[in-house]
Structure formats: structure tokens, C-alpha cells
DOGU-918152 format. One record per atom (N, C-alpha, C): residue number from 1; residue in three letters; chain; atom name; x, y, z. Coordinates in pm, 1 decimal, padded with zeros to 6 digits. Layout:
<pts>
(pt NUM; Ala; A; CA; (X; Y; Z));
...
</pts>
This chain:
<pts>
(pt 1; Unk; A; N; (14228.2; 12132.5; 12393.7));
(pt 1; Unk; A; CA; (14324.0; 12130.8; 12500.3));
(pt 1; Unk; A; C; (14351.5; 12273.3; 12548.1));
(pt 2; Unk; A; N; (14370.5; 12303.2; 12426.6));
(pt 2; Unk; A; CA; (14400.5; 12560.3; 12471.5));
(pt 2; Unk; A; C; (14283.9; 12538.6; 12579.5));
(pt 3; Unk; A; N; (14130.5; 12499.8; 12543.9));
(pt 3; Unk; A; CA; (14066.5; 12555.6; 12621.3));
(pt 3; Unk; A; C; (14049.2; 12520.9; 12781.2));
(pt 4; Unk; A; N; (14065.5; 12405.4; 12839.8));
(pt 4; Unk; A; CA; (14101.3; 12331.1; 12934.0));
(pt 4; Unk; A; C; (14231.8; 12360.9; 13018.1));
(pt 5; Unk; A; N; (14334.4; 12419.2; 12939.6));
(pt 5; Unk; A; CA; (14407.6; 12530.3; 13000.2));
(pt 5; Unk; A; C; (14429.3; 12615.5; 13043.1));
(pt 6; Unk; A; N; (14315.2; 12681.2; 12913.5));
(pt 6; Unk; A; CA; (14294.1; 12792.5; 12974.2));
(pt 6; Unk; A; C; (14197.3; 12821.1; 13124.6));
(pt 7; Unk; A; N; (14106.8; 12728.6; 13140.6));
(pt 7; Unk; A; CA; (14059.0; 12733.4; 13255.8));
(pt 7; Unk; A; C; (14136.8; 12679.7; 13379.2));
(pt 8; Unk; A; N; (14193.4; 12601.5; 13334.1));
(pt 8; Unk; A; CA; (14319.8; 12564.6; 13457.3));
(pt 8; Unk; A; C; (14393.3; 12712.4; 13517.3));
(pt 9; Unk; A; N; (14431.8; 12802.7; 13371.1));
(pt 9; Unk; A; CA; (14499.2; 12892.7; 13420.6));
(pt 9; Unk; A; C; (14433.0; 13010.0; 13507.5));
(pt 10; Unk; A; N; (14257.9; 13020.2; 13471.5));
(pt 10; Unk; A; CA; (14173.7; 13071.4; 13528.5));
(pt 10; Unk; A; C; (14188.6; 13076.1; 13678.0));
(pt 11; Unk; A; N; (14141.1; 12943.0; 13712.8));
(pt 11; Unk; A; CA; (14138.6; 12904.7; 13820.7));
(pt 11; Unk; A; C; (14243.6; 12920.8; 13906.9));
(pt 12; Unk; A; N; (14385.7; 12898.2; 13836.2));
(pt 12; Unk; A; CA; (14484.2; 12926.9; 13897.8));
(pt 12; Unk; A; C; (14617.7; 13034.4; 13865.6));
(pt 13; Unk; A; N; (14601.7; 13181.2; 13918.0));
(pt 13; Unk; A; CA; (14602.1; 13225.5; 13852.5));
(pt 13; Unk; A; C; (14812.6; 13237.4; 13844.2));
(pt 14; Unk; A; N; (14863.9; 13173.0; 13983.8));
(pt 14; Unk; A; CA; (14982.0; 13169.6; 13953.2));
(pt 14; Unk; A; C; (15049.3; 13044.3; 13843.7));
(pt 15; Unk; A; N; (14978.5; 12990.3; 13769.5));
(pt 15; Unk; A; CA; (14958.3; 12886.8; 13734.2));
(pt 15; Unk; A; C; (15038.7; 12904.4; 13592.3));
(pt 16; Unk; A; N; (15168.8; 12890.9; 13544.2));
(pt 16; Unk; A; CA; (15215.0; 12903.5; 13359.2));
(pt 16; Unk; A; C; (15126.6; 12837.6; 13267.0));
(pt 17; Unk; A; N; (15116.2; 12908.7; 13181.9));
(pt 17; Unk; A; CA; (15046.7; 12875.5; 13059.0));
(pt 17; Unk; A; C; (15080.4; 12728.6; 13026.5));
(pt 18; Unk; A; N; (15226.3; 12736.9; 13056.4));
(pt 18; Unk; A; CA; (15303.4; 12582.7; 12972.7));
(pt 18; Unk; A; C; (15294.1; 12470.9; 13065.1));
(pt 19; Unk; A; N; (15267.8; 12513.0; 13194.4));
(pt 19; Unk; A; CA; (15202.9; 12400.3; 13317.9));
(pt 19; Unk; A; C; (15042.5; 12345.3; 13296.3));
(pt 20; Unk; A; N; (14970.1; 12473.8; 13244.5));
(pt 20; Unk; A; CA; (14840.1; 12427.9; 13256.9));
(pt 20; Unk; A; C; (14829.7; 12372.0; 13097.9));
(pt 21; Unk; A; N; (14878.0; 12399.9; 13038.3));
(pt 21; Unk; A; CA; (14830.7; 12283.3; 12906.1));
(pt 21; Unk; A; C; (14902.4; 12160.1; 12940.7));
(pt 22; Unk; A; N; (15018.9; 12155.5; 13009.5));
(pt 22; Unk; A; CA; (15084.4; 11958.1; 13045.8));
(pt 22; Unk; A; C; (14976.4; 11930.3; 13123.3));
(pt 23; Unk; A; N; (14894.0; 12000.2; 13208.1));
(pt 23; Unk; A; CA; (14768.4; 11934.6; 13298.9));
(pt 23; Unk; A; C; (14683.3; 11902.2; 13210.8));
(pt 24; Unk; A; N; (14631.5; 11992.0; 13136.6));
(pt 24; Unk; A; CA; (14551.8; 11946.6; 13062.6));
(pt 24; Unk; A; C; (14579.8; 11842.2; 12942.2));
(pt 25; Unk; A; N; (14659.7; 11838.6; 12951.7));
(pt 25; Unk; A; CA; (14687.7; 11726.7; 12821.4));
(pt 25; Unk; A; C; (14703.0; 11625.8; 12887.5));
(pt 26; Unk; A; N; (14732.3; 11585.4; 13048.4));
(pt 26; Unk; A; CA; (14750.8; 11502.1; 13114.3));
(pt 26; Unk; A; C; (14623.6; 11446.9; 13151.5));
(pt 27; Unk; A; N; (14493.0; 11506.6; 13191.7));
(pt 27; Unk; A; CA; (14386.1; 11494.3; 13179.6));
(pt 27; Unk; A; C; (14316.0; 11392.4; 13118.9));
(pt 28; Unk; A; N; (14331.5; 11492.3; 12992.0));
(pt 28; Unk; A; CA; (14251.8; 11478.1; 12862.1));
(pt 28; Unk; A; C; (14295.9; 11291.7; 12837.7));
(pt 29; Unk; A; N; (14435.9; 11261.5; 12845.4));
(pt 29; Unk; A; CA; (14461.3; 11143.6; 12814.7));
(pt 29; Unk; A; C; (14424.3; 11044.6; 12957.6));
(pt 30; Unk; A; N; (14436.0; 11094.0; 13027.9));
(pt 30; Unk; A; CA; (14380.7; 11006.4; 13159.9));
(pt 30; Unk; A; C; (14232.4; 10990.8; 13139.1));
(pt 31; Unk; A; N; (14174.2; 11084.3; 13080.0));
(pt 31; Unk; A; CA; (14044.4; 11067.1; 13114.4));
(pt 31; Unk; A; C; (13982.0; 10929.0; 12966.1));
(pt 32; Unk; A; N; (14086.6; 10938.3; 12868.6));
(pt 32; Unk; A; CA; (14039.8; 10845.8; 12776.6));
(pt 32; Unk; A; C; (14138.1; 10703.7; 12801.7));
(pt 33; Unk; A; N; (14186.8; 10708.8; 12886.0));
(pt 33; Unk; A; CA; (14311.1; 10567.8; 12866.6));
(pt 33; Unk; A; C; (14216.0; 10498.4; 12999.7));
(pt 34; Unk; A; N; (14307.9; 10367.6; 12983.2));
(pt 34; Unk; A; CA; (14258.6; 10269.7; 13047.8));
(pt 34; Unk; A; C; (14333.0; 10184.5; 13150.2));
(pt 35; Unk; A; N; (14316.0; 10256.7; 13248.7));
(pt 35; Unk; A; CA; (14447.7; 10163.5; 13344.2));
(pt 35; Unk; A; C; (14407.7; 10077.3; 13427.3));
(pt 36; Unk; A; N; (14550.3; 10004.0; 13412.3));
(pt 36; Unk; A; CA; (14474.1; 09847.2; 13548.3));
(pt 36; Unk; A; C; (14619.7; 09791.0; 13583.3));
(pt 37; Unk; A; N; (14615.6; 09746.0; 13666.9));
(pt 37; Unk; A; CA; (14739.2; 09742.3; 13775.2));
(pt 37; Unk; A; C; (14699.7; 09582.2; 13750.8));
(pt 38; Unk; A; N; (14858.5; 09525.8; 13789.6));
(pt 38; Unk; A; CA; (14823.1; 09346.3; 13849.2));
(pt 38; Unk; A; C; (14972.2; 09369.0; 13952.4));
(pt 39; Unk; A; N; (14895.2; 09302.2; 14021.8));
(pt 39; Unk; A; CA; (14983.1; 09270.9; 14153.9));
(pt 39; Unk; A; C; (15012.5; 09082.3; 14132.1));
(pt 40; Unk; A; N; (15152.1; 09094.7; 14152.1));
(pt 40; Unk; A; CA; (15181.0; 08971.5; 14141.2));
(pt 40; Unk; A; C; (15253.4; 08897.9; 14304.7));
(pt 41; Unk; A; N; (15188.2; 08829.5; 14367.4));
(pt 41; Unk; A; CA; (15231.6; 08778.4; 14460.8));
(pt 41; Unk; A; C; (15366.9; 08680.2; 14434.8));
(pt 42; Unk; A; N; (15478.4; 08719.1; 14521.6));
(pt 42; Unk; A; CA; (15615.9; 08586.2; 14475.9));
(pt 42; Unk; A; C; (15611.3; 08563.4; 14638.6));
(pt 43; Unk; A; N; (15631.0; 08433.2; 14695.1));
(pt 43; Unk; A; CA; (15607.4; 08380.6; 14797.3));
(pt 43; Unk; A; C; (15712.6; 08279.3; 14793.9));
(pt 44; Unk; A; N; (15846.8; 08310.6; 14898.3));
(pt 44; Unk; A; CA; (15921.2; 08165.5; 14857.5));
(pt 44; Unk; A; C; (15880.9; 08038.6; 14918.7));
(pt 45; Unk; A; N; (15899.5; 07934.1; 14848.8));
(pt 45; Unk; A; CA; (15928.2; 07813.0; 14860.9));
(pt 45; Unk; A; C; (16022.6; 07770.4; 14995.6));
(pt 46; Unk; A; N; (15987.6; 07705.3; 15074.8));
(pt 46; Unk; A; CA; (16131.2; 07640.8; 15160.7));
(pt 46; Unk; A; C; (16089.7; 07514.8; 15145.3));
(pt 47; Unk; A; N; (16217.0; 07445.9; 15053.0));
(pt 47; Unk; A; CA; (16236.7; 07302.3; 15033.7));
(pt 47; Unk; A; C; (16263.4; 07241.2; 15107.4));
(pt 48; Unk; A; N; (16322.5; 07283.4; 15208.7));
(pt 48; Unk; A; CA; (16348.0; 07225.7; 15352.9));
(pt 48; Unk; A; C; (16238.6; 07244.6; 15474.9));
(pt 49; Unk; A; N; (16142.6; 07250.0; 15396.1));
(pt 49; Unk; A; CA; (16043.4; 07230.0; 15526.8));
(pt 49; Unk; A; C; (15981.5; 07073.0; 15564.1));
(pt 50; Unk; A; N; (15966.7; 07026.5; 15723.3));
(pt 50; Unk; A; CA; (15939.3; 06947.1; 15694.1));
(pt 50; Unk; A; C; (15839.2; 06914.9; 15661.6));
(pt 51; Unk; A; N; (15776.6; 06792.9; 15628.8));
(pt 51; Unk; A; CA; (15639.7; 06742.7; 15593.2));
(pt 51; Unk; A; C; (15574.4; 06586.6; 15566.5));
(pt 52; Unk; A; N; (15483.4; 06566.6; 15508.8));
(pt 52; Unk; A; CA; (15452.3; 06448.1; 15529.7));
(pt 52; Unk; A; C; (15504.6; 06339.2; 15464.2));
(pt 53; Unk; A; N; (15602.3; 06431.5; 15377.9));
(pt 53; Unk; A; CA; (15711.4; 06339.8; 15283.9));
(pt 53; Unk; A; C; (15849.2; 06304.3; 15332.9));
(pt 54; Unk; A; N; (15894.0; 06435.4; 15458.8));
(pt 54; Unk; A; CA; (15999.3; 06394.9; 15491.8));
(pt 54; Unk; A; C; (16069.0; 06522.0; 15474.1));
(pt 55; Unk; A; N; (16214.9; 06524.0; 15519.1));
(pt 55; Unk; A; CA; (16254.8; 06658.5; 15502.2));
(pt 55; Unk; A; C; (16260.0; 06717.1; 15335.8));
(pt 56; Unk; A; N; (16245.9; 06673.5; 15235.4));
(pt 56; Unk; A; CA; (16261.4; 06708.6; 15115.5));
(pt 56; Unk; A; C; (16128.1; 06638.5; 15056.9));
(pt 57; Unk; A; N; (16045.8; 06696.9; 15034.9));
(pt 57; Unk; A; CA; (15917.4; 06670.4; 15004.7));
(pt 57; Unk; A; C; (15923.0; 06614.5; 14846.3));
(pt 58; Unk; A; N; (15894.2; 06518.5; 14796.4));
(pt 58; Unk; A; CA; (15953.9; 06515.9; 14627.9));
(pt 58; Unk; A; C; (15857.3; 06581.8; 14585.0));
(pt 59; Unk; A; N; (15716.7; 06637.1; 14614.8));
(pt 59; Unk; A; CA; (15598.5; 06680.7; 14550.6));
(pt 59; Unk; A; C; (15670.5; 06831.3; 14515.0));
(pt 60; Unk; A; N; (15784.6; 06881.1; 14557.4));
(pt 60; Unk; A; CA; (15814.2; 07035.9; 14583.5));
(pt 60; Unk; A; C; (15883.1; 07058.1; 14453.3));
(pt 61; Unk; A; N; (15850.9; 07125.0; 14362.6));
(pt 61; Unk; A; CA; (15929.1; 07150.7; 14225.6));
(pt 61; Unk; A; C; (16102.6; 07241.0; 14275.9));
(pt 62; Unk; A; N; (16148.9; 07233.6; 14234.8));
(pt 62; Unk; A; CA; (16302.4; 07288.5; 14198.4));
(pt 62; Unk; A; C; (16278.8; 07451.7; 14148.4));
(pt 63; Unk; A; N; (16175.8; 07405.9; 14085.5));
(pt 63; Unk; A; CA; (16161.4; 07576.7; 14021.1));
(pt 63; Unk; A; C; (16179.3; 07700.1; 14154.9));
(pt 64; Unk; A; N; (16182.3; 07674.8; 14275.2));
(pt 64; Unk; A; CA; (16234.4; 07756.0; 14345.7));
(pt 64; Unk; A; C; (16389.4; 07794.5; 14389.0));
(pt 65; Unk; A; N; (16451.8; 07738.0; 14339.6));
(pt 65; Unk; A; CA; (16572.2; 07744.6; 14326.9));
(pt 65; Unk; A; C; (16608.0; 07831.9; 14212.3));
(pt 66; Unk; A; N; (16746.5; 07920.3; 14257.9));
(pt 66; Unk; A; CA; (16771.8; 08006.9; 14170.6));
(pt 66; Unk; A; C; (16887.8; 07896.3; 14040.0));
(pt 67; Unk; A; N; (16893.4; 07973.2; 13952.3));
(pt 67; Unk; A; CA; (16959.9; 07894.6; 13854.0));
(pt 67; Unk; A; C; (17112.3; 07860.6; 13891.5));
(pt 68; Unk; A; N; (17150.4; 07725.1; 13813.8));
(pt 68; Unk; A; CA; (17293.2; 07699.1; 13871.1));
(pt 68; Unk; A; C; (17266.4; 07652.1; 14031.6));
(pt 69; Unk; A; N; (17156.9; 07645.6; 14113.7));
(pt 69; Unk; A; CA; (17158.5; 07642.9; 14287.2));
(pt 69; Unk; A; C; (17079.2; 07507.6; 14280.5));
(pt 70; Unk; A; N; (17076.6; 07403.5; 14164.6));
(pt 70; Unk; A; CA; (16997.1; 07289.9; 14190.5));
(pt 70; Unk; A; C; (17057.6; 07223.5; 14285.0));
(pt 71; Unk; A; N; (17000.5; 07135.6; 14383.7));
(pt 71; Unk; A; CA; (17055.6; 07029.6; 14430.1));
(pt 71; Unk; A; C; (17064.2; 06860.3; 14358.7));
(pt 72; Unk; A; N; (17131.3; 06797.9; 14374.8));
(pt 72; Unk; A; CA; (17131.1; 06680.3; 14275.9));
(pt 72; Unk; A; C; (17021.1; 06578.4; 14360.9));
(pt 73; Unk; A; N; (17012.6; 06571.9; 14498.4));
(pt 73; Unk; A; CA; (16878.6; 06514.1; 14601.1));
(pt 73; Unk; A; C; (16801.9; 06530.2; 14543.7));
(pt 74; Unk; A; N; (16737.1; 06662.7; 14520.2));
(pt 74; Unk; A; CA; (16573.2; 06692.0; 14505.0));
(pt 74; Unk; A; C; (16556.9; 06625.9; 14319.9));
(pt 75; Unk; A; N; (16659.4; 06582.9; 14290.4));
(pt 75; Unk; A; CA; (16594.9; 06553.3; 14107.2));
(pt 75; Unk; A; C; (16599.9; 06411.9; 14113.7));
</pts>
């Protein structure tokens, strides 16, 4: 890691000693770790849409409703 700093600091020469080893140590672990992102899509629900069921579709789960906000219709 000293040495990877030290070329950081090379290169840059306004660059602190104690900056270019957090780069390099920042590096060094980026370059061995493993990252991966998930994107999670949330898309609401409107229970009140109409459809081929009618204004309250029974096929439409509740699970879009926040808690305590059930309606006693849709169950």
C-alpha cells in the first residue's frame, strides 16, 4: 500500500501523504471487492381501477394497502 502511495504522491505532487495512502487503500480494496447493485422496482397498485371485474377487481391482492388501511369490500 506505502508503495501505491507513494506513486499517487509522485504523480501528485500537492497530494498528503495521508490522502494518498486512503486512495490507495481505497483502490487496493476496490480493485479486490465485488460490487453489484439491485434496483428494485415499487410500482403502486390502484385498486380502484376499473376492469374486467368491475370497479374492485377481486384478482387485486390487499397487499397494496398500507397497514391498518384495509378495506373490509376487498376481503
Amino acid at each position: 500500500m506505502d508503495g501505491l502511495a507513494a506513486e499517487y504522491a509522485r504523480a501528485q505532487p500537492s497530494l498528503r501523504i495521508g490522502a494518498a495512502r486512503a486512495d490507495a487503500l481505497a483502490d487496493l480494496v476496490a480493485a479486490n471487492a465485488t460490487i453489484s447493485t439491485t434496483i428494485e422496482l415499487v410500482a403502486p397498485i390502484d385498486c380502484e381501477w376499473p376492469g374486467p371485474f368491475g370497479p374492485r377487481a377481486s384478482s387485486v391482492s390487499t397487499a397494496c394497502l398500507g397497514a391498518g388501511d384495509t378495506d373490509p369490500s376487498l376481503e
